[in-house]
PyMOL commands that place a pseudoatom at each C-alpha (Angstrom):
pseudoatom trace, name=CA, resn=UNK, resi=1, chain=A, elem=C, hetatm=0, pos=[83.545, 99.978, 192.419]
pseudoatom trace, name=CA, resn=UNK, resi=2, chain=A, elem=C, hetatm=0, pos=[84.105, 103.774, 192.517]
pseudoatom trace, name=CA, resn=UNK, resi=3, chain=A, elem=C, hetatm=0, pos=[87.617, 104.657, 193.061]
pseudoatom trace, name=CA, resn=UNK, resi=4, chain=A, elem=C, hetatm=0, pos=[87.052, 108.474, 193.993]
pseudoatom trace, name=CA, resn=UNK, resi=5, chain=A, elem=C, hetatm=0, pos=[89.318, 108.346, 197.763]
pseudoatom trace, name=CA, resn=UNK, resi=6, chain=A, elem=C, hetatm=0, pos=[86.625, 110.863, 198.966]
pseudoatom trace, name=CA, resn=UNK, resi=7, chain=A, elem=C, hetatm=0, pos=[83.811, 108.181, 198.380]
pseudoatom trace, name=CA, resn=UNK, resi=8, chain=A, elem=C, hetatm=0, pos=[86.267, 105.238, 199.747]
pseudoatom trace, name=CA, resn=UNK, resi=9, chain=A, elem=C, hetatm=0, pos=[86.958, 107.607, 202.781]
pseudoatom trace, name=CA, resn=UNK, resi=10, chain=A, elem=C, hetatm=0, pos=[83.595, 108.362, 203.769]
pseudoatom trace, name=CA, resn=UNK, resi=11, chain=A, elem=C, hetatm=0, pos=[82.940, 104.849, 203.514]
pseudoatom trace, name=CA, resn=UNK, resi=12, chain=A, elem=C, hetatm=0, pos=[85.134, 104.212, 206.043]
pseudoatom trace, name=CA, resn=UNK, resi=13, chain=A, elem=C, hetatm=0, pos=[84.196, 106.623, 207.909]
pseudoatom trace, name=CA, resn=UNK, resi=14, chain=A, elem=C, hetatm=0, pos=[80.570, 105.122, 208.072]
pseudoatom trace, name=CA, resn=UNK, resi=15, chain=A, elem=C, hetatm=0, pos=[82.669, 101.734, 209.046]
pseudoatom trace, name=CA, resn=UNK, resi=16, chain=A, elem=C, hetatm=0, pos=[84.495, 103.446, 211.810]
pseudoatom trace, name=CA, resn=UNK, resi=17, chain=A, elem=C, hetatm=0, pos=[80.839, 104.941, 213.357]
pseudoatom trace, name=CA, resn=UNK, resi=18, chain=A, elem=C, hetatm=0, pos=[79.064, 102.210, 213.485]
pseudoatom trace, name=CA, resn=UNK, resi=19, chain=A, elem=C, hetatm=0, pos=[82.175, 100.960, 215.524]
pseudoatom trace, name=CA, resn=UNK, resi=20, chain=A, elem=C, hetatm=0, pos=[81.726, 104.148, 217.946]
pseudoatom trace, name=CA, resn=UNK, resi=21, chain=A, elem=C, hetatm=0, pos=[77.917, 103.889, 217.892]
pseudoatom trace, name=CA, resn=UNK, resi=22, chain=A, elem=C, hetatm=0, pos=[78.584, 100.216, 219.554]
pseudoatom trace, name=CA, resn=UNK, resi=23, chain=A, elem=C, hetatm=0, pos=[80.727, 101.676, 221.620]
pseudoatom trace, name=CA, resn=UNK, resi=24, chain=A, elem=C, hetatm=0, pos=[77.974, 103.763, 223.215]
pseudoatom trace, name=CA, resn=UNK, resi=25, chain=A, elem=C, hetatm=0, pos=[75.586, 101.141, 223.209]
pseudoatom trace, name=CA, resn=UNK, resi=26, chain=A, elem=C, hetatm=0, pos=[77.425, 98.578, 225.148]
pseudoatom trace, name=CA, resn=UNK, resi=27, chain=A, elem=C, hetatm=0, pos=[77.874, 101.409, 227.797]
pseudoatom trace, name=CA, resn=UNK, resi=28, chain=A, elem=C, hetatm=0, pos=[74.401, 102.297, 227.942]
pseudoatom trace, name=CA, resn=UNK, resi=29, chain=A, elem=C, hetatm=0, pos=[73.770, 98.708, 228.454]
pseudoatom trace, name=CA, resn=UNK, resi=30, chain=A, elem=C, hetatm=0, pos=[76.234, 98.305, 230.988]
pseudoatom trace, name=CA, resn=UNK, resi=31, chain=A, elem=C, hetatm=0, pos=[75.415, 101.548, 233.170]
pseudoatom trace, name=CA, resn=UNK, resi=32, chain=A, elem=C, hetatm=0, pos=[71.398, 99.575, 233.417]
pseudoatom trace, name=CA, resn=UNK, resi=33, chain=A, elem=C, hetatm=0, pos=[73.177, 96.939, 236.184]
pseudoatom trace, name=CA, resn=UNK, resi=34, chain=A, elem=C, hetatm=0, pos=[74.958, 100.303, 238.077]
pseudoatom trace, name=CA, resn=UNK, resi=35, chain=A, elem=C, hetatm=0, pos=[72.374, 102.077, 239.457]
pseudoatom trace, name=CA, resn=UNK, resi=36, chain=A, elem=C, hetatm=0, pos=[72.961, 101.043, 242.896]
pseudoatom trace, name=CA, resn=UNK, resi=37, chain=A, elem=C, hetatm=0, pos=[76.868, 101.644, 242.638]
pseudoatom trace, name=CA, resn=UNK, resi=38, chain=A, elem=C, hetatm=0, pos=[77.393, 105.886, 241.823]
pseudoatom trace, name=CA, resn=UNK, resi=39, chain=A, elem=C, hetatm=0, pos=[81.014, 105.316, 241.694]
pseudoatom trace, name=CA, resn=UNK, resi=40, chain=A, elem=C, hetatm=0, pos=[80.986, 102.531, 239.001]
pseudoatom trace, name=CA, resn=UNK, resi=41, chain=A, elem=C, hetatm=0, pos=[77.902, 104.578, 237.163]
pseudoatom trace, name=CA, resn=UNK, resi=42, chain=A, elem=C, hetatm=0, pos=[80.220, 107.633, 236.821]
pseudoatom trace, name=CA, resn=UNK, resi=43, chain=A, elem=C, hetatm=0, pos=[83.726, 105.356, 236.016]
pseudoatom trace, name=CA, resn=UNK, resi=44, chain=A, elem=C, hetatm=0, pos=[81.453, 104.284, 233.491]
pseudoatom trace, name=CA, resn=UNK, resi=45, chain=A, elem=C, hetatm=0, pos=[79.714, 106.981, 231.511]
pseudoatom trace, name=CA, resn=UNK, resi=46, chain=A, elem=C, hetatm=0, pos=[83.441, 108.767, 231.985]
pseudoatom trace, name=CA, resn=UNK, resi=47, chain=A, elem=C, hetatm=0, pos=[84.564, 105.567, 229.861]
pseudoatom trace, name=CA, resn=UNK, resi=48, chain=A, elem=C, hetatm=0, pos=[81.659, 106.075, 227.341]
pseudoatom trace, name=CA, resn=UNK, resi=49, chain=A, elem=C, hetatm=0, pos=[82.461, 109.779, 226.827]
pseudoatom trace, name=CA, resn=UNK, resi=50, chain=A, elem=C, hetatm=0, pos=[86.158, 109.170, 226.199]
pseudoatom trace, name=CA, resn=UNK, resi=51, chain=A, elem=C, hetatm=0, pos=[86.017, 105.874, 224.307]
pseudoatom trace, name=CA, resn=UNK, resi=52, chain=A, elem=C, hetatm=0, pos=[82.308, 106.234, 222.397]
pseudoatom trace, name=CA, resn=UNK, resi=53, chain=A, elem=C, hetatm=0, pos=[81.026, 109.872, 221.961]
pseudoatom trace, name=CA, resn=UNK, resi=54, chain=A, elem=C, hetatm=0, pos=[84.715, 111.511, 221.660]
pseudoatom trace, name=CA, resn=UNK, resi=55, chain=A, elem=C, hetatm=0, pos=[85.676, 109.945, 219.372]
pseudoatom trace, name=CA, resn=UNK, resi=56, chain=A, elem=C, hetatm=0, pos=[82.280, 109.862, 217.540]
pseudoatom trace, name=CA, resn=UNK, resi=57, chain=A, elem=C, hetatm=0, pos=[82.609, 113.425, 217.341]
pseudoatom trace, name=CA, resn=UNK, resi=58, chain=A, elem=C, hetatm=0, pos=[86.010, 113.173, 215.350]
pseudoatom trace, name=CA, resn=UNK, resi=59, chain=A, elem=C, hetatm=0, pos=[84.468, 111.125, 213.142]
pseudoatom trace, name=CA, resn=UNK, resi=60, chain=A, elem=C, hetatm=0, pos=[81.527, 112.896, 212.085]
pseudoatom trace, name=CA, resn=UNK, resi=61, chain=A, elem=C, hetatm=0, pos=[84.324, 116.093, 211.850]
pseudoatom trace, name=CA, resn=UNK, resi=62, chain=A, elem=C, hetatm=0, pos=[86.238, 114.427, 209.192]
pseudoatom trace, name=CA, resn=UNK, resi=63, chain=A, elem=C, hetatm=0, pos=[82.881, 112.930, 207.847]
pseudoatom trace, name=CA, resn=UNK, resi=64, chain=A, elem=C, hetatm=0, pos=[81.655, 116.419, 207.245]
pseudoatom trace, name=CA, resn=UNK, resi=65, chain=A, elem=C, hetatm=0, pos=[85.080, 117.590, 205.893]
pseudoatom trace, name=CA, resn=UNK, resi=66, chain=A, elem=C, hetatm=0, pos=[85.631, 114.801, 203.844]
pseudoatom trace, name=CA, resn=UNK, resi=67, chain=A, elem=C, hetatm=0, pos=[82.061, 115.657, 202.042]
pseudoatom trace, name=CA, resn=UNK, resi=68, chain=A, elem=C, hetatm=0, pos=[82.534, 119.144, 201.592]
pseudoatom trace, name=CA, resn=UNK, resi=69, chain=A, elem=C, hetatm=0, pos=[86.174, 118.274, 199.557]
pseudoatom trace, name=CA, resn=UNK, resi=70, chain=A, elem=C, hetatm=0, pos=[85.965, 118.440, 196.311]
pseudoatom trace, name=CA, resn=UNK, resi=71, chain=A, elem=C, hetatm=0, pos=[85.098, 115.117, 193.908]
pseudoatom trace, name=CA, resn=UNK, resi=72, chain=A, elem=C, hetatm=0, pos=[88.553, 113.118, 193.467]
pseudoatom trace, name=CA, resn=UNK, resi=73, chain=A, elem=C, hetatm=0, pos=[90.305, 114.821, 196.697]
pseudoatom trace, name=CA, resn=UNK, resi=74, chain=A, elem=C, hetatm=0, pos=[90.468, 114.349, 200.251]
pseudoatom trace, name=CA, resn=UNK, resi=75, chain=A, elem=C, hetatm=0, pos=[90.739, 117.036, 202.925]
pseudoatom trace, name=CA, resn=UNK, resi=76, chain=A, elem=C, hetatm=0, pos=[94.124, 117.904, 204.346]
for i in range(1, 76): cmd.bond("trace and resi %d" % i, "trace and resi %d" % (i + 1))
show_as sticks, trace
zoom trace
């Protein structure tokens, strides 16, 4: 196994999305039964945004940093 931390970190990383991207999914499923209820249908995508796509968007930030460090280093 390659012990370059950049390569371990952005394997991680990949971990940590797929974690997000379920996240988001579960939501999605879960907003298909609130249609009829706004209030719950908003509480709901609110949840999504904070727990799924923010921090989805962190992670694809320090994916993108992490990649552009150079070989053997990771970004401060």
């Amino acid at each position: 196994m390659n012990d370059d931390p950049r390569q371990q970190r952005l394997r991680q990383l990949g971990h940590d999305v797929k974690t997000q991207l379920l996240v988001v999914s579960l939501g999605l499923e879960a907003l298909q039964g609130l249609r009829d209820d706004p209030e719950e249908f908003a509480q709901v995508c609110q949840e999504i945004r904070r727990d799924g796509v923010e921090p989805m968007k962190e992670l694809i930030d320090a994916i993108l940093k992490t990649a552009h460090a150079a070989p053997g280093t990771l970004p401060e």
